[in-house]
C-alpha positions in Angstrom: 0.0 0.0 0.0 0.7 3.7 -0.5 2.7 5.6 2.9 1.4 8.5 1.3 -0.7 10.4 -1.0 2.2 12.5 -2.3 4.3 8.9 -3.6 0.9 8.2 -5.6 0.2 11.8 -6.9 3.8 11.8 -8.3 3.5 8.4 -10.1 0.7 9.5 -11.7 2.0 13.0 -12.8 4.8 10.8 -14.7 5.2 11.1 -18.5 4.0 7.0 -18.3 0.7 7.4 -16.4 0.0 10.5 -18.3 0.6 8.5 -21.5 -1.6 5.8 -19.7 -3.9 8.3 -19.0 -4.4 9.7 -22.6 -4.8 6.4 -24.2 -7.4 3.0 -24.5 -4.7 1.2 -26.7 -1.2 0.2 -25.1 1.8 -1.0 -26.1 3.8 -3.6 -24.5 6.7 -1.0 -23.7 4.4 1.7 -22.1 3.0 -1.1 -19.9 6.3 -2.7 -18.8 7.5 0.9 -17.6 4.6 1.2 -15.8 5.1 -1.9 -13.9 8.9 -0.9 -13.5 7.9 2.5 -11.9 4.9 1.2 -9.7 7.6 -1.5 -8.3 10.5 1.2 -7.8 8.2 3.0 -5.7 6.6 0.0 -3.9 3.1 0.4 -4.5 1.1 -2.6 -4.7 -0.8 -3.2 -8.2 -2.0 -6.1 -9.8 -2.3 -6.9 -14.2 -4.6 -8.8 -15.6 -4.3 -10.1 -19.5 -7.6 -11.8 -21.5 -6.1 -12.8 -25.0 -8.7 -12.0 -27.8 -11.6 -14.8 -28.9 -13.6 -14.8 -32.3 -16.3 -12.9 -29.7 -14.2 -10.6 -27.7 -11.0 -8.4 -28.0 -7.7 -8.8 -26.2 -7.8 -6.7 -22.8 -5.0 -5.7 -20.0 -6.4 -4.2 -16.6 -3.8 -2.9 -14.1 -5.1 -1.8 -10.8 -3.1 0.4 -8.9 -4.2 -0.1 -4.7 -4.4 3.0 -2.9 -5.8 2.3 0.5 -7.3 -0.8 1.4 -10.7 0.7 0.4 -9.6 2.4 -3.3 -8.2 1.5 -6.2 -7.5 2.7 -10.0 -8.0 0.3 -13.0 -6.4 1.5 -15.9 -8.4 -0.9 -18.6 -6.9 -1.1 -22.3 -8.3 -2.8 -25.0 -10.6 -2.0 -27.7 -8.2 -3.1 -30.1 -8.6 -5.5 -33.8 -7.7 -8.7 -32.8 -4.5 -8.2 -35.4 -3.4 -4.5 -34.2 -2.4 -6.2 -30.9 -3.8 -4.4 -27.4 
C-alpha cells in the first residue's frame, strides 16, 4: 500500500501514467515501464491479461491499490484482434 498520498500523486504526474492516462490502446513497452515504476516505488498493483476470442478483444487491466478501500483500474483494450492491445 501507499505511505502517502504525495508517492501516488507523483507516479501518476509521470510522462508513463500520463501516456496511460491519454490512451485505451497500449503497447507492451508503455505497460512494462509502468510496472517498473509502480515496483520502484513499492506500491502494490496487480495486471490482468484476456487474450482475444472470435467474440471478444484482447484486454490488460492494471489496478493500482491506494488504501485498502480504493483502487485505480487502468483498462486497455478496444483493439482488432490483429493491431495487438
Amino acid at each position: 500500500m501507499l505511505n502517502t498520498s504525495k508517492d501516488f500523486f507523483n507516479i501518476l504526474k509521470s510522462k508513463v501514467f500520463l501516456n496511460l492516462m491519454n490512451t485505451s490502446r497500449i503497447n507492451i513497452a508503455e505497460l512494462n515501464a509502468a510496472i517498473t515504476l509502480l515496483i520502484k516505488s513499492n506500491i502494490d498493483f496487480d495486471v490482468i491479461f484476456t487474450s482475444g476470442t472470435n467474440r471478444l478483444f484482447p484486454q490488460a487491466i492494471l489496478t493500482i491499490f491506494i488504501n485498502p478501500n480504493t483502487n485505480i483500474d487502468f483498462i486497455f483494450g478496444k483493439a482488432q484482434p490483429d493491431e495487438g492491445i
